[in-house]
Backbone bond lengths (Angstrom), bond angles and torsions (degrees), N, CA, C in turn:
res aa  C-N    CA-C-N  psi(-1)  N-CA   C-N-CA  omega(-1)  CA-C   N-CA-C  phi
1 X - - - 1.455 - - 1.529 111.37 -
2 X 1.408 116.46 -44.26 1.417 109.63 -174.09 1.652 95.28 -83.46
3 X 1.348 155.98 -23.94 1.361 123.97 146.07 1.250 142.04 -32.86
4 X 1.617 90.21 -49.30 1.952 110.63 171.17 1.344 113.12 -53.19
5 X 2.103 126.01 -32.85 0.976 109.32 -162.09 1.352 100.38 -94.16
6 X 1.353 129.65 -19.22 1.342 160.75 -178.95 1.934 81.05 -45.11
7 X 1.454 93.70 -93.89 1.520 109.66 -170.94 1.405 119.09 -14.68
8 X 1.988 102.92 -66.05 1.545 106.31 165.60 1.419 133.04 -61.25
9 X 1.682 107.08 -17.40 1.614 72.43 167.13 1.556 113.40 -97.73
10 X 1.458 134.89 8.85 0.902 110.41 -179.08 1.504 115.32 -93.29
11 X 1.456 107.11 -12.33 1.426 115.12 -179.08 1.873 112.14 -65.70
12 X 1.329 103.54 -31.21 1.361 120.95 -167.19 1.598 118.77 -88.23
13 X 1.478 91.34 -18.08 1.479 99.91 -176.14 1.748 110.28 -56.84
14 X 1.627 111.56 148.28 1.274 96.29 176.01 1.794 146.22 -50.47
15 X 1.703 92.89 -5.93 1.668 101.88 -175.90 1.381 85.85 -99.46
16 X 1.255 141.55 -28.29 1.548 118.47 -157.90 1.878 85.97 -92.54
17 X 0.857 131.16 -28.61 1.647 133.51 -173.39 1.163 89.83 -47.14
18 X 1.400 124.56 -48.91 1.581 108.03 -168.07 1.787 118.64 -83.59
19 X 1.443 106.10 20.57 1.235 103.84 -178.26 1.766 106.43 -87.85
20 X 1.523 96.47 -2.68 1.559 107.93 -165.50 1.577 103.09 -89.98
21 X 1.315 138.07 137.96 1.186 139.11 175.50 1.504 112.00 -28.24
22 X 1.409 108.16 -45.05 1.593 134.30 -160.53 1.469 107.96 -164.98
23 X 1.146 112.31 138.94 1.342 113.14 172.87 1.457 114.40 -154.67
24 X 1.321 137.00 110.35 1.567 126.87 -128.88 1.316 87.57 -140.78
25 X 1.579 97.98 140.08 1.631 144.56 -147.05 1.842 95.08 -54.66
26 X 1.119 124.37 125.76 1.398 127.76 175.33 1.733 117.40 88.96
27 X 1.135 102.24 20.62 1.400 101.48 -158.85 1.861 93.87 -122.39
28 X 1.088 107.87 155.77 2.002 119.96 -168.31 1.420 97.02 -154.80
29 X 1.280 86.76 156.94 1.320 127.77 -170.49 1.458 136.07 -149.21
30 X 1.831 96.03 75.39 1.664 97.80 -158.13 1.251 119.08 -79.19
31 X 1.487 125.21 143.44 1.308 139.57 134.32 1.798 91.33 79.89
32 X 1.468 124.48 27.56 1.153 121.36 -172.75 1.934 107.32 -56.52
33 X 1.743 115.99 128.78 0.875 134.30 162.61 1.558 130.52 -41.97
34 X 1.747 101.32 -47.96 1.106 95.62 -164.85 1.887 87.71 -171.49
35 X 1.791 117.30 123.95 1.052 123.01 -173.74 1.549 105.63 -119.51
36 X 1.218 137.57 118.88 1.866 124.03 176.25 1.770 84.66 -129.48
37 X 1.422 78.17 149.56 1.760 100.40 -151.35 1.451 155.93 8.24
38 X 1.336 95.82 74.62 1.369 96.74 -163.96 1.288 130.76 -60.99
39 X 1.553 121.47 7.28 1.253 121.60 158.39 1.556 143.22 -66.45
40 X 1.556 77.34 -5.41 1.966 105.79 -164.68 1.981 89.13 -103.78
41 X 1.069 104.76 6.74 1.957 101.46 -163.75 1.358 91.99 -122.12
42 X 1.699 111.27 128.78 1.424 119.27 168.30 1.511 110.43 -146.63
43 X 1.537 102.70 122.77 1.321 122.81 -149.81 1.503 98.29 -128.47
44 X 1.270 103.81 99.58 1.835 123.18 172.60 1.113 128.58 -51.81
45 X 1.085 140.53 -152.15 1.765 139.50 -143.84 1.605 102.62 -111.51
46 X 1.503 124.72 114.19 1.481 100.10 168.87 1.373 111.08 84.78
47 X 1.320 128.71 18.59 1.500 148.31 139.72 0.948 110.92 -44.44
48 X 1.842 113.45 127.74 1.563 96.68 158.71 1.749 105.21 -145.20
49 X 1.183 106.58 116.05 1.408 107.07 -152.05 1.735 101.44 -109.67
50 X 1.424 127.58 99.63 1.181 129.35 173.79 1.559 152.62 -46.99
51 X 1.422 135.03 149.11 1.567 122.51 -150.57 1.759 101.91 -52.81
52 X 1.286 77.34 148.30 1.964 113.13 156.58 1.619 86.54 68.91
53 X 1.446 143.11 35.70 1.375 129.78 132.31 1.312 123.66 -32.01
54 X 1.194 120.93 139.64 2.061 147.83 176.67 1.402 95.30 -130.02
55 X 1.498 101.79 96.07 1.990 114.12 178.26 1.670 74.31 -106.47
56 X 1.521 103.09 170.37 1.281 136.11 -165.78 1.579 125.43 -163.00
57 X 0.880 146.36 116.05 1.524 148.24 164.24 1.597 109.38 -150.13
58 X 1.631 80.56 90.35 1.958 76.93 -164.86 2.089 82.25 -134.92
59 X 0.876 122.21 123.26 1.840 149.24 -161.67 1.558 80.51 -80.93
60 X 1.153 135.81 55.73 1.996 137.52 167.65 1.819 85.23 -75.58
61 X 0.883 146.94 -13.66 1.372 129.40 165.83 1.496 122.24 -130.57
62 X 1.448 93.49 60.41 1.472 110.99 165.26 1.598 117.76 58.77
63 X 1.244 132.49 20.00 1.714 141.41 -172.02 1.396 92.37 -113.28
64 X 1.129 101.80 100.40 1.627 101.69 172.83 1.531 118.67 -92.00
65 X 1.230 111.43 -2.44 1.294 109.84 162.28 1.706 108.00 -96.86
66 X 1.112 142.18 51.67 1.162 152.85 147.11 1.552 138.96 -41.05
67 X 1.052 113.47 115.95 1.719 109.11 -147.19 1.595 100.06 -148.07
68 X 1.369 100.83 127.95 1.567 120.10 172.85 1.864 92.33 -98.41
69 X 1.191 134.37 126.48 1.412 130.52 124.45 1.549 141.56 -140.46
70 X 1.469 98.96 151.16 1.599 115.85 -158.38 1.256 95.73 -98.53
71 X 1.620 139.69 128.78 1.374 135.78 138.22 1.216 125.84 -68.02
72 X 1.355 95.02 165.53 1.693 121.29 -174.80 1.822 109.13 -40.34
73 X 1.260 112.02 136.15 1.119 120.51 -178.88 1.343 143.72 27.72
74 X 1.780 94.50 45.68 1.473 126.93 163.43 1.108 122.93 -54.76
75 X 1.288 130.77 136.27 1.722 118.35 166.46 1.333 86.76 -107.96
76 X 1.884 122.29 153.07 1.312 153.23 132.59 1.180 114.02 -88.44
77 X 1.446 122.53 143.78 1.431 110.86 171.21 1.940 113.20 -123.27
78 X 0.857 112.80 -144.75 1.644 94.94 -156.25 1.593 108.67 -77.08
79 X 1.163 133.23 157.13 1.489 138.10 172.33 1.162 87.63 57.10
80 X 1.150 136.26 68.15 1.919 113.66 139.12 1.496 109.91 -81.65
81 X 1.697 107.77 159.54 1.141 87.14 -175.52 1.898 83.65 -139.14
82 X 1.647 120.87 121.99 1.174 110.04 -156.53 1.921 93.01 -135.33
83 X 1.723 109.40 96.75 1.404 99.48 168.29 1.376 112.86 -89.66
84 X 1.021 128.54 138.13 1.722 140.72 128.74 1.370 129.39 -80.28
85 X 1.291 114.58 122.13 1.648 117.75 160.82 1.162 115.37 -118.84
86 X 1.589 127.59 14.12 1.866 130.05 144.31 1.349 97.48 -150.76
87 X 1.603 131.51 -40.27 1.810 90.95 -168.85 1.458 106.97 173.93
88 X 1.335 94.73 97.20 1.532 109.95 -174.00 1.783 96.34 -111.82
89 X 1.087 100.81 127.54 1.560 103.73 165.65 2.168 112.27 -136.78
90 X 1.325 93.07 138.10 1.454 87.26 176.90 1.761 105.81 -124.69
91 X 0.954 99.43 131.90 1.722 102.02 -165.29 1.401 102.41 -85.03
92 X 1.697 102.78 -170.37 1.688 105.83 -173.37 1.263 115.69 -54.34
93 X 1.206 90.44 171.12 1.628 108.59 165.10 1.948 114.96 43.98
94 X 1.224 106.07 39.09 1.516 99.35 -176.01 1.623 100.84 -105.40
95 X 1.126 107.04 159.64 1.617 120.39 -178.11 1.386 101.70 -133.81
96 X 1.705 96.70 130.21 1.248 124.07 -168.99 1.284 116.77 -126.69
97 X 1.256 112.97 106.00 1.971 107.22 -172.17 1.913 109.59 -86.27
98 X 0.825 100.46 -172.56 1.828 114.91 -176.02 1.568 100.12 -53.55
99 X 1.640 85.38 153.22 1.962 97.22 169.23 1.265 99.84 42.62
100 X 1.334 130.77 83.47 1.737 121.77 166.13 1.788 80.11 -123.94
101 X 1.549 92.90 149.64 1.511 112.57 158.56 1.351 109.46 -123.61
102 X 1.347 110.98 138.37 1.237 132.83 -176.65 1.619 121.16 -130.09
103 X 1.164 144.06 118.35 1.180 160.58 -157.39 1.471 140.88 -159.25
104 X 1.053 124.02 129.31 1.622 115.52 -162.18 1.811 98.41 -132.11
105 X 1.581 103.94 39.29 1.162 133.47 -164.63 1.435 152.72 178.24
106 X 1.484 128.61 139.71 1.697 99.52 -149.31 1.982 82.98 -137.96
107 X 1.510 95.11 173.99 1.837 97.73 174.85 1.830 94.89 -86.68
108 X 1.358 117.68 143.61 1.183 120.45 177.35 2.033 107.73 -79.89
109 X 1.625 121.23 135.93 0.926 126.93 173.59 1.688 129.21 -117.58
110 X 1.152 87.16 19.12 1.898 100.63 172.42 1.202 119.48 -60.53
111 X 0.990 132.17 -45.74 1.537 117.90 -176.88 1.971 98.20 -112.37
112 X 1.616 81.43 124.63 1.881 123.34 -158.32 1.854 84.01 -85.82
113 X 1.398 129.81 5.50 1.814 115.66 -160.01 1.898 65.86 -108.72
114 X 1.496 137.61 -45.10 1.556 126.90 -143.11 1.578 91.70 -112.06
115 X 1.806 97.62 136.45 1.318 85.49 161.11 1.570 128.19 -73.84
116 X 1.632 99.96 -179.05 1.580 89.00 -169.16 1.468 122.53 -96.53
117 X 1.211 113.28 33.50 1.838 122.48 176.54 1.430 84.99 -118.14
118 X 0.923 144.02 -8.14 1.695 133.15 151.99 1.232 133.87 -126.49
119 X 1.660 99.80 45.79 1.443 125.21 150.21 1.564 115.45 -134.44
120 X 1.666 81.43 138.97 1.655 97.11 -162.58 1.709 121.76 -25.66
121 X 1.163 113.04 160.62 1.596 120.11 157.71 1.511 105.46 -92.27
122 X 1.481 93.68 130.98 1.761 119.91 -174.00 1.578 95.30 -109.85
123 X 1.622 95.65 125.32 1.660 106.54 167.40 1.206 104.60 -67.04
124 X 1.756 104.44 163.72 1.724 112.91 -177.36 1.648 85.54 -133.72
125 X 1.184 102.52 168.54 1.771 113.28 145.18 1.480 114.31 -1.03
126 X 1.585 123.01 135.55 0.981 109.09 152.25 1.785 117.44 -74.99
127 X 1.649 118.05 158.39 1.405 110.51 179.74 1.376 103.23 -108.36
128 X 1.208 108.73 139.42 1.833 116.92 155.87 1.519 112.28 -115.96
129 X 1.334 116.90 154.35 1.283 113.90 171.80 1.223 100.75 -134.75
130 X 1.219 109.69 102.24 1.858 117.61 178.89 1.990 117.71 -47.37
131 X 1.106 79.59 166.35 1.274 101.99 -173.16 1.561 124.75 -58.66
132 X 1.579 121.75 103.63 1.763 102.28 -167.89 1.957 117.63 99.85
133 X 1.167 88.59 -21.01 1.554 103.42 170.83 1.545 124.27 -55.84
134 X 1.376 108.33 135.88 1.850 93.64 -179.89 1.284 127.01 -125.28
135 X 1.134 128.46 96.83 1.784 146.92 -146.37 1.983 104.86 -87.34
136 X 1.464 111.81 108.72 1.314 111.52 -147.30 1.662 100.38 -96.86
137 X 1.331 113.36 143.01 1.791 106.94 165.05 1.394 118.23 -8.70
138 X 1.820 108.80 121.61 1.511 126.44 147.10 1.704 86.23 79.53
139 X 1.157 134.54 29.37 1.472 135.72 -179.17 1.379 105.76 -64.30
140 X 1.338 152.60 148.55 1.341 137.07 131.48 1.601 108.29 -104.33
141 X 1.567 128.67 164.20 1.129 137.39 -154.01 1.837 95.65 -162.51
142 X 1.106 107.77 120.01 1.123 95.76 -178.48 1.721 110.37 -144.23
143 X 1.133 139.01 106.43 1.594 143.54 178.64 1.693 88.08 63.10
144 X 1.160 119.38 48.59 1.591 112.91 142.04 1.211 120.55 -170.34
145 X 1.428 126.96 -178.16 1.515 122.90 -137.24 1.653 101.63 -134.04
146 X 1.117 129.09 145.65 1.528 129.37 -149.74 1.892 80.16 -125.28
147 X 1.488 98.98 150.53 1.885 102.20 -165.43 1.519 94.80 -91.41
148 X 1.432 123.78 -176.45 1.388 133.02 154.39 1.484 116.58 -39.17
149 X 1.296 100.55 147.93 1.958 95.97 -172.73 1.472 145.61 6.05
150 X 1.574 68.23 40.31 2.412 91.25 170.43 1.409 91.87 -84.98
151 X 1.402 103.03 159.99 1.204 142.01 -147.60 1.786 101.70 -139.43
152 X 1.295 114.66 97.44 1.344 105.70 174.82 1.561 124.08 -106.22
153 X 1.160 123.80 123.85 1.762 118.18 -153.52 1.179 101.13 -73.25
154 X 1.392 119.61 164.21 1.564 142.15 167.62 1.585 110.51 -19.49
155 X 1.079 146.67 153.13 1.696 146.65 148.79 1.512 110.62 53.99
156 X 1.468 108.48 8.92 1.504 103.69 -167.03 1.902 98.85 -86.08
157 X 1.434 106.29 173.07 1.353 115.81 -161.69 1.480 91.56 -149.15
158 X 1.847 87.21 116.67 1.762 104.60 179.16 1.146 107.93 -117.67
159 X 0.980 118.62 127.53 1.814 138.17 -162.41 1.810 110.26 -137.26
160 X 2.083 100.69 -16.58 1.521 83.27 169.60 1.522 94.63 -141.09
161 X 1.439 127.88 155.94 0.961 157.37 -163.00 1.617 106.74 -38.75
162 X 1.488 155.41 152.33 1.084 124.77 -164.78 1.736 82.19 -166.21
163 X 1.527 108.17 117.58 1.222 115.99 -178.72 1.479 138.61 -54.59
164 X 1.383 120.65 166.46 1.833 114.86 160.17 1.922 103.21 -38.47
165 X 1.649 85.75 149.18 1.857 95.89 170.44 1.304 106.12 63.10
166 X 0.994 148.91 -26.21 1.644 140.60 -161.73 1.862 124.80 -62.74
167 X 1.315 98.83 132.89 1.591 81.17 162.10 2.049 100.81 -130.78
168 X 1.679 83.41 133.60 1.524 86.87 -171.89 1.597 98.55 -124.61
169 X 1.400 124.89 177.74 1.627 130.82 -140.87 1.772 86.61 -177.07
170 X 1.197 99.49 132.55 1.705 126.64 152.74 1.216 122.69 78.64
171 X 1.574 117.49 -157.00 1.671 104.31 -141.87 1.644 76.81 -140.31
172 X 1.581 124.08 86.07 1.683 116.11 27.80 1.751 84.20 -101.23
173 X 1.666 106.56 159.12 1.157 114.47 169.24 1.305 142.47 -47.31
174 X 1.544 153.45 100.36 1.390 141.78 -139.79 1.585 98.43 -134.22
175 X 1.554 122.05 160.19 1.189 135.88 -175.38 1.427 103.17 -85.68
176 X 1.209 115.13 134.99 1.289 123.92 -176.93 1.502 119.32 -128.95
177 X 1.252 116.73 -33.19 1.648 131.66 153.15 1.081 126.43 -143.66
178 X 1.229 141.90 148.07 0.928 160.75 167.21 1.562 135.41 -109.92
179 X 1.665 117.75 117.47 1.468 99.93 -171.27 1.669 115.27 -83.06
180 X 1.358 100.76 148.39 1.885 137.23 -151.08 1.673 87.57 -94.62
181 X 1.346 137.35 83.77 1.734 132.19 157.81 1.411 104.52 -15.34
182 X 1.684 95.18 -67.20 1.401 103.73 -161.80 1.651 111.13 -74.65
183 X 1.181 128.75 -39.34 1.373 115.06 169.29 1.239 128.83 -61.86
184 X 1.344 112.10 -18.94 1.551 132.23 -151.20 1.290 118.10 26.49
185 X 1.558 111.08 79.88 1.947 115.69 176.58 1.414 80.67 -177.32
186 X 1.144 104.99 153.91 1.755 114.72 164.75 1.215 102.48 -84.14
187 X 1.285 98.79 140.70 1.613 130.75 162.12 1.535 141.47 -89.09
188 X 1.499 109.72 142.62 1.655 89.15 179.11 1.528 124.02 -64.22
189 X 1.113 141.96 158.68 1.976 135.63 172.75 1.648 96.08 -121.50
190 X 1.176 85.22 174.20 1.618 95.74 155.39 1.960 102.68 -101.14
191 X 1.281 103.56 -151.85 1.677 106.47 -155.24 1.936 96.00 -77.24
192 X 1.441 106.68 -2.76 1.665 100.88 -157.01 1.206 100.70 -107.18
193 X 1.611 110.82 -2.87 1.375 117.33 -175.64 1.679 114.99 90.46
194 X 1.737 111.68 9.20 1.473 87.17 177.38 1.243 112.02 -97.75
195 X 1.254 131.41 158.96 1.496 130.46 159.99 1.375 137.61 -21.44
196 X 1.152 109.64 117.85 1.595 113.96 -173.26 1.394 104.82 -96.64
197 X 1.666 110.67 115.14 1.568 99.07 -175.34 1.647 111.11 -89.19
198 X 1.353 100.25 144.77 1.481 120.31 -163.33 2.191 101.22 -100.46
């Protein structure tokens, strides 16, 4: 613990702040675990990103323009653990509960002769996480992008792209409602998100 607190304050201090691409006025970053390149990380206004975070923007698959970014008045909550190796961005206003994994990238397992911590890392999808969106306990997310004020449930595992309005659930993650303009209330779908008539 007194390393951990060691770590954060020196990371946070005003000269190391600028080691960060961006690092915007009101915004913290506790007790972070573990930071690899923070020049590739830009973290907006009113951030508040919770203990023992593992941020990442480290180009392991050759994208040297590689970029982690957080919008304005995001919450993180404790242990996230969020790699990039080209381009994860999560926009404003998103809410992020405990233990989330985040990734825009996986270890490659094709060849069955090598194990798989010494075979390459394979890019995926870039990820976005729209604006207003709410990313639920023990989530993983991996090469895909969650829509405007979707709702992703507890332990669930998103692996494919998941639209505006949505609320999706499980391992792999599926659409389960969807909000109705015209009804104004969310609705039940089937898995593709269309309307389930009642």
């Amino acid at each position: 613990m007194i390393l951990s607190s060691l770590y954060d304050r020196l990371i946070l201090s005003p000269l190391n702040k600028r080691k960060f691409g961006a690092f915007g006025d009101r915004s913290s970053l506790n007790h972070a675990i573990r930071i690899e390149k923070p020049k590739n990380i830009f973290i907006g206004k009113k951030v508040s990103i919770g203990k023992y975070a593992w941020l990442a923007a480290n180009p392991l698959t050759g994208h040297s323009d590689c970029k982690l970014k957080i919008g304005d008045h995001t919450y993180i909550g404790n242990s996230a653990h969020i790699y990039c190796t080209k381009s994860i961005t999560i926009e404003n206003s998103v809410l992020i509960a405990d233990r989330v994994y985040i990734s825009d990238n996986q270890h490659g397992f094709k060849d069955i002769s090598r194990p798989i911590i010494d075979q390459p890392i394979v890019q995926l999808a870039d990820v976005i996480i729209k604006e207003g969106s709410w990313i639920g306990e023990n989530v993983c997310i991996s090469g895909a992008s969650v829509g405007k004020n979707s709702i992703i449930g507890a332990n669930s595992v998103v692996t494919k792209d998941i639209p505006d309005y949505c609320i999706a659930v499980g391992a792999p993650a599926k659409i389960i409602k969807r909000y109705s303009v015209e009804k104004q209330a969310w609705i039940k779908t089937d898995d593709k998100g269309n309307f389930i008539e009642i």
